[in-house]
GULODREN-723467 format. One line per field, with one value per residue (C-alpha): residue number from 1; x, y, z. Coordinates in pm, 1 decimal. Last residue first. Layout:
<sites>
mardren	(NUM;...)
px	(X;...)
py	(Y;...)
pz	(Z;...)
</sites>
This chain:
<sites>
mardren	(175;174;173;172;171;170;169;168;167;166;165;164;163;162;161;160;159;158;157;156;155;154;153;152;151;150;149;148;147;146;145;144;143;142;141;140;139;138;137;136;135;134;133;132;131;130;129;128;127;126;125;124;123;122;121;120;119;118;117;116;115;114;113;112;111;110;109;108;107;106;105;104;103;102;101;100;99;98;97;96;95;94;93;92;91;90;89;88;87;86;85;84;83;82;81;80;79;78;77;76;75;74;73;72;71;70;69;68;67;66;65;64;63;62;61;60;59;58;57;56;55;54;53;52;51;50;49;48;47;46;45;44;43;42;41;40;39;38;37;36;35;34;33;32;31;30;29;28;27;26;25;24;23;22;21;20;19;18;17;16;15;14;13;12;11;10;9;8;7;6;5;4;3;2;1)
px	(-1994.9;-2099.7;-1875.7;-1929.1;-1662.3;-1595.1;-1905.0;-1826.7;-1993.4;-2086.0;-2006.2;-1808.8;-1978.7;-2323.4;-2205.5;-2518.6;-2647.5;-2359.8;-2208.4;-2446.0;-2817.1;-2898.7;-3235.3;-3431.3;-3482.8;-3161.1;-2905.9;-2570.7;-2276.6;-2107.2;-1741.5;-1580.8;-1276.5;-1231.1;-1048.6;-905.8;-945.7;-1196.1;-1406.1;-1372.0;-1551.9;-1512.7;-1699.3;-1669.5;-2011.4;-2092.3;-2371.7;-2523.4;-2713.4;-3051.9;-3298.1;-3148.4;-2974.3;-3054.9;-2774.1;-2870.8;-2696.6;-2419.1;-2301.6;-2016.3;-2057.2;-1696.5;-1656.3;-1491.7;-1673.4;-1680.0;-1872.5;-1740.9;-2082.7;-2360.4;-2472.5;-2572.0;-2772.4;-2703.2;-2880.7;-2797.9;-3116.2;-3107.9;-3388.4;-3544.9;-3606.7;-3852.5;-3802.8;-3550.9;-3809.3;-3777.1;-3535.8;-3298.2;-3101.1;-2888.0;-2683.7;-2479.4;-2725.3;-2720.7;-2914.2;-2807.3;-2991.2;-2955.9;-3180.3;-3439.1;-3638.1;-3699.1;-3480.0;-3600.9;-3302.8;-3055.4;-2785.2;-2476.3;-2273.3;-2181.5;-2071.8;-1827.8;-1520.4;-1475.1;-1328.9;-1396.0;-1743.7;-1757.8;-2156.0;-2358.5;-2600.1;-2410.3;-2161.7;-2338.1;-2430.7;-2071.7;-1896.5;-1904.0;-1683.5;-1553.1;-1170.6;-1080.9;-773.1;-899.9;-621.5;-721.6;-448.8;-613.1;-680.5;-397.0;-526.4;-373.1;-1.3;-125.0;-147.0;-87.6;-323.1;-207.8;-422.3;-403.8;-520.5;-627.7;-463.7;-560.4;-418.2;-30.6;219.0;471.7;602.0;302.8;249.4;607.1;497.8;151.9;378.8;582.4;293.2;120.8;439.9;466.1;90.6;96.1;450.4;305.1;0.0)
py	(6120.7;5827.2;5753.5;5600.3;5542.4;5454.0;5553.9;5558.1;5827.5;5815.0;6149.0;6384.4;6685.8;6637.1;6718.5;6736.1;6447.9;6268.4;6179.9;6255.4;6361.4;6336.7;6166.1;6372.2;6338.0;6431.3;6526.6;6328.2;6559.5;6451.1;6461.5;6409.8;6320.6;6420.0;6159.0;6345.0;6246.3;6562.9;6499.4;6131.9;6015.4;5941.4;5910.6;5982.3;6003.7;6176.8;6096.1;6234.8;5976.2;5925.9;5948.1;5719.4;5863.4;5849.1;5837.0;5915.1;5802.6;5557.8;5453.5;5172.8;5114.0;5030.6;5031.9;5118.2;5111.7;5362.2;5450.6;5691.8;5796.2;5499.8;5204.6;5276.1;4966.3;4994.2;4926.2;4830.6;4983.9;4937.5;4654.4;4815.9;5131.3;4884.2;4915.4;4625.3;4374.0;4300.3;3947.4;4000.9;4282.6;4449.6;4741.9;4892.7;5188.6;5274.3;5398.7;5407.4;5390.1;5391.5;5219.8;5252.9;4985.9;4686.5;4394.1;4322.9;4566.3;4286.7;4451.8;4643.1;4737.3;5057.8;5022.6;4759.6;4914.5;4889.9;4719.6;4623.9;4536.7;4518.1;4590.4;4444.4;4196.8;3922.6;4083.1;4212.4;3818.6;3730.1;3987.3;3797.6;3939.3;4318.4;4289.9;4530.6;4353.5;4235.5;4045.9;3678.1;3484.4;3158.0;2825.0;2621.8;2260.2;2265.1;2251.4;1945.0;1838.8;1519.7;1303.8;1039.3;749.5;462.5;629.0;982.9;1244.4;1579.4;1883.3;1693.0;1978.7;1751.2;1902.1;1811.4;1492.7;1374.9;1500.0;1351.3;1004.6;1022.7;1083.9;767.0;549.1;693.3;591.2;244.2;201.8;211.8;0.0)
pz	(-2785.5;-2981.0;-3312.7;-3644.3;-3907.3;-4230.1;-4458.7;-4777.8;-5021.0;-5317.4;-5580.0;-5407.0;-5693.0;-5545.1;-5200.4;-4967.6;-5136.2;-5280.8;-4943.4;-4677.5;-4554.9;-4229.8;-4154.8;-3936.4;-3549.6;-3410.3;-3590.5;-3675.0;-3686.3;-4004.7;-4050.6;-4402.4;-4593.4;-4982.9;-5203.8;-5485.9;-5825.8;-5902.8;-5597.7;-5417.2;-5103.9;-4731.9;-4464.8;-4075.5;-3876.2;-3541.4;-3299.6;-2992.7;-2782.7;-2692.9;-2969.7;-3190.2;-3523.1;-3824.7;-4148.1;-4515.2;-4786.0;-4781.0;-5115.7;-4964.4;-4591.0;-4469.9;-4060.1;-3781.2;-3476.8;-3195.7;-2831.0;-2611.1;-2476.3;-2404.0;-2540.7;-2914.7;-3108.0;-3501.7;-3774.3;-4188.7;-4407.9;-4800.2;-4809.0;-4502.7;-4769.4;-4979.2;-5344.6;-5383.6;-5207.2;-4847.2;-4709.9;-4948.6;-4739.3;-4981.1;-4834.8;-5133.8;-5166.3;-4842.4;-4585.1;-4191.7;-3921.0;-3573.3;-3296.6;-3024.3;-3128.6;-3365.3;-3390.8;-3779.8;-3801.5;-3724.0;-3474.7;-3591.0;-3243.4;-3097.9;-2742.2;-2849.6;-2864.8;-3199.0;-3519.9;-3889.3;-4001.4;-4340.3;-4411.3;-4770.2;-4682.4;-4579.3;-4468.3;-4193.3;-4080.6;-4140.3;-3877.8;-3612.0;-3369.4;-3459.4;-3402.8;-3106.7;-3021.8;-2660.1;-2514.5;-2335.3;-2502.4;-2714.0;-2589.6;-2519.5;-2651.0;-2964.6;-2781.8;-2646.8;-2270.8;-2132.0;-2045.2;-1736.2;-1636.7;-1410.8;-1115.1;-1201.8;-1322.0;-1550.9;-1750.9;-1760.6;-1824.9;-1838.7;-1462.5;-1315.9;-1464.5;-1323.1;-988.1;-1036.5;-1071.8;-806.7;-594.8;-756.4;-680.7;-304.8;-291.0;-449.2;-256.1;61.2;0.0)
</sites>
């Protein structure tokens, strides 16, 4: 009986220093270098992006207090039209089918993003919004801030600047 339990300490010991994740009697697992799961550091990546994609939104990286939600959703939200959003599920003349939303929660917020064509950007009714696009005039690519107002659709891009042509929208910000 002795020996079973100096031979089994001997044994976690060797486990230990293997880097063995569990022991019991009569077997020993060794860890693989697949096994380590990934460093917790926050890069800012956007996480899922392939719903967005889907219809027409490159999600790119935030903080996370501004975050694309499904507009079916419903609520408090921002919008932004575009003519490169393409959500199949409404027909082509419906304004949902050119719609991409957003959930704001709280100050400080940003995402990066790439909306190709953007339009018209709404805000929600509790948080005061800017927007970053960028478009060309004459060759040159011309870089834009947009205070987003409350209540109305903001216009941007081609419609308050025929001569930019589209607009892409690159980055929203709650402040």
């Amino acid at each position: 009986m002795r020996f079973t339990k100096v031979f089994a300490a001997a044994a976690l010991g060797i486990a230990a220093l293997l880097g063995a994740t569990t022991y019991s009697p009569g077997v020993l697992s060794v860890a693989r270098a697949d096994d380590t799961p990934p460093p917790i550091v926050e890069d800012g990546d956007y996480p899922d992006k392939a719903p967005a994609a889907a219809i027409g939104i490159v999600l790119k990286k935030g903080n996370g207090k501004i975050q694309w939600v499904d507009c079916a959703k419903g609520g408090d939200l921002m919008k932004v039209e575009a003519e490169s959003i393409n959500d199949t599920r409404y027909p082509g003349t419906d304004a949902r089918a050119h719609t991409g939303c957003f959930v704001v929660l709280g100050s400080n917020g940003f995402l990066s993003l790439e909306i190709k064509a953007t339009t018209f950007i709404r805000k929600d009714s509790s948080h005061k919004m800017k927007a970053t696009t960028i478009a060309k005039a004459n060759g040159q690519e011309v870089k834009r801030e947009y205070d987003i107002t409350r209540d109305t659709a903001t216009p941007v891009g081609e419609g308050p600047y025929p001569e930019e042509g589209p607009a892409t929208l690159l980055e929203l910000r709650s402040v």
